[in-house]
N, C-alpha and C positions, 0 to 999 in steps of 0.2 A: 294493551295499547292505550286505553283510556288512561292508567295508573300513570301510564308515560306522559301522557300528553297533561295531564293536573298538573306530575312534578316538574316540568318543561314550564308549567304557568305557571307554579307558584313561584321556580327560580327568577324566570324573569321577572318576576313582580319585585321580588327582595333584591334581584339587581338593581330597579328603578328605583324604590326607593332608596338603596342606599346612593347611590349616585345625587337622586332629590338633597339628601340630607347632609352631604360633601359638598354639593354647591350652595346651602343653605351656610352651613358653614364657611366657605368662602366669602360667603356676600357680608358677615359680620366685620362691621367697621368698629376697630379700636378709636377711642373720645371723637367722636360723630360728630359734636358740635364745637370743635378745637379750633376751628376756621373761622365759628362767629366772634369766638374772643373780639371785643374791641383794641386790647394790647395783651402782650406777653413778654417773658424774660428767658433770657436763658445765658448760655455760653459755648466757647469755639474752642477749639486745639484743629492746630494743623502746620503741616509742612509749606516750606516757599523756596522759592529756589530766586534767588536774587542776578541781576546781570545791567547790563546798559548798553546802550547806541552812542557810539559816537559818531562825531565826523572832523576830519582833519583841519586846522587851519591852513589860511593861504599861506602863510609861512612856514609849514613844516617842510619842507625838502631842500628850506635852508637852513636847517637848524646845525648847529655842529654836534650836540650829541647826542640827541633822539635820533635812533635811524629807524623806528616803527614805534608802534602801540595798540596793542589788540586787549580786548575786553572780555574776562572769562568770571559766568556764575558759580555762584557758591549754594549749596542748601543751607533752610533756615528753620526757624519753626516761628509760629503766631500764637498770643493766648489772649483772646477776645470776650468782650462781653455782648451781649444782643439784648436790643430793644427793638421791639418791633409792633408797629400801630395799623390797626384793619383799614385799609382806603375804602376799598368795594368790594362787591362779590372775589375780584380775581388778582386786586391787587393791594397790594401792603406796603408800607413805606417804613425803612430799616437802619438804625443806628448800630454802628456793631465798632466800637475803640476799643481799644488794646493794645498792646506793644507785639512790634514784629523786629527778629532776630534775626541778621541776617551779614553776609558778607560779598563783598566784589571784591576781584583780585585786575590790576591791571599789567598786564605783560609789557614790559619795555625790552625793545633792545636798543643797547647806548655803548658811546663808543666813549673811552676813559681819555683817550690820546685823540685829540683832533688831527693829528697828522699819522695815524695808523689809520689801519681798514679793520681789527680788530673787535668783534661786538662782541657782546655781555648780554646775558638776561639777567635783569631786574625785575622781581615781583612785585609788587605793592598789595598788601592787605588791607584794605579798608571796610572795617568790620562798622556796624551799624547796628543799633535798638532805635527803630521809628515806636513813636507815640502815632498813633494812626486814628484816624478819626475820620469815618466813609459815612457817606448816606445815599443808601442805595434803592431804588424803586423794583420791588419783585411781582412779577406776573405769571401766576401762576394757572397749569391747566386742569383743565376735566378730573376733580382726585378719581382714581382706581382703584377700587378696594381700600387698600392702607397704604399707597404711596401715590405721591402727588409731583409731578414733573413740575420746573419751573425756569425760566431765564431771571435774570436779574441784571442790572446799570447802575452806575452813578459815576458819583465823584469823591474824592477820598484824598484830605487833607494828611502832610505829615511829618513830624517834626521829629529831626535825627536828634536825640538824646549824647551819641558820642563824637558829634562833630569840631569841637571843641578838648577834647580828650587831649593830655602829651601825647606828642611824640617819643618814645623813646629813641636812645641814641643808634640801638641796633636796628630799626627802623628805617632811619634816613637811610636817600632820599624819598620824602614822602608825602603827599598831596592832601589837602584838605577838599571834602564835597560840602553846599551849601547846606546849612539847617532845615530848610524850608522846600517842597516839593507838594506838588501840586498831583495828582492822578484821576487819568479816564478810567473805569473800570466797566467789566462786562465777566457774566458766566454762566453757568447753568449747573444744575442739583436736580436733586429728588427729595422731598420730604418723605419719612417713613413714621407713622403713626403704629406706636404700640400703647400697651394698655395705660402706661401711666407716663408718658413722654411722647415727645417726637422728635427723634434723629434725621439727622439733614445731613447729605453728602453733596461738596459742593466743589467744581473747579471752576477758580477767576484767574481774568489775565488784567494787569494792571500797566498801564500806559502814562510815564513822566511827561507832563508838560514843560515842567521849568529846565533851564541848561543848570544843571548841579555842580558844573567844576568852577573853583575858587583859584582866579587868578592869582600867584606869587610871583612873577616875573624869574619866573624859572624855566629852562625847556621844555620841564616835564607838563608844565600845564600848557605854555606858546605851542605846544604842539594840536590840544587839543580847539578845538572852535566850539564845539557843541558835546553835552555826555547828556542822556536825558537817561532816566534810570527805565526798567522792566524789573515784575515781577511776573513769577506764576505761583499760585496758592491753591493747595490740597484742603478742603477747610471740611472738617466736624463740629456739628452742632447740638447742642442740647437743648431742645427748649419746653 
């Protein structure tokens, strides 16, 4: 009985500590002081999915051959660079440009013959590379271990690269969007710190301020009043 009861104490013991020395291991924080950096670099890849809001003009349901127009995204990808500067303990202030790749498609249906009822669908491709350039304010929680939760805001300047672009002729008809847009942004991520980096997973939604359609005195545009673009962004980081 004694023999029993020693090896009954020794086990528990070697349970404890191996448990001690699993959670000792645990509590080891890969680059510990990564956080006091004053600044750091890094870079992004990620997906985006492009789309926009419109809203109709007071003249569309007299139009003769616009009889609708609905708004459909397209996926895209982002390749960014990051800058980012220590504000305080929990928050960091973030420059992150790059070009983002992307496209909207707008659905028409139009009528060829003003005196028929006959509709068509018209597609429009309107493909895009934004120059992007955001500054965004990150506030970040409690790190745990080796990942660190965090929200993130700003504003995010951006200038379409192919709005300017030919038309080709198998194209027509087909609409120009303004160079210039403006964006609310907001998201949230996780930092994960490993030995010799820290990866960031991160999802933003991105809100147009400016009306982006470029009047030509065409139906296709008298239809619309307002297009304010959307984005959503899958973003990886390296930093």
């Amino acid at each position: 009985m004694l023999r029993i009861y020693k090896a009954s104490i020794t086990v528990i013991i070697l349970i404890l500590f191996s448990i001690n020395v699993q959670g000792q291991k645990k509590q080891i924080w890969n680059k510990p002081l990564y956080d006091e950096y004053p600044y750091h670099y890094g870079f992004a890849l990620g997906f985006n999915y492009f789309s926009a809001r419109s809203i109709n003009s007071e003249s569309f349901f007299a139009l003769d051959t616009v009889y609708s127009m609905e708004t459909a995204g397209q996926p895209g990808f982002s390749i960014l660079m990051v800058g980012n500067v220590r504000l305080s303990k929990d928050f960091d202030l973030r420059f992150t440009p790059g070009l983002i790749f992307g496209q909207r498609n707008l659905h028409y249906l139009v009528k060829d013959d003003a005196t028929s009822n006959d509709l068509r669908e018209h597609i429009m491709r309107i493909e895009s590379t934004y120059a992007s350039f955001p500054i965004l304010l990150k506030y970040r929680s409690i790190r745990l271990n080796n990942y660190r939760p965090y929200i993130i805001a700003g504003v995010n300047y951006t200038f379409d690269l192919e709005s300017e672009k030919k038309i080709r002729d198998d194209e027509k008809p087909k609409i120009r969007l303004n160079r210039n847009d403006i964006y609310v942004e907001f998201g949230f991520g996780s930092d994960y710190y490993f030995p010799f980096f820290k990866f960031t997973t991160e999802l933003k939604f991105s809100f147009g301020l400016l009306n982006i359609i470029r009047p030509d005195d065409t139906e296709y545009t008298k239809a619309i009043e307002k297009l304010n673009g959307r984005m959503v962004s899958l973003l990886f980081y390296f930093e």
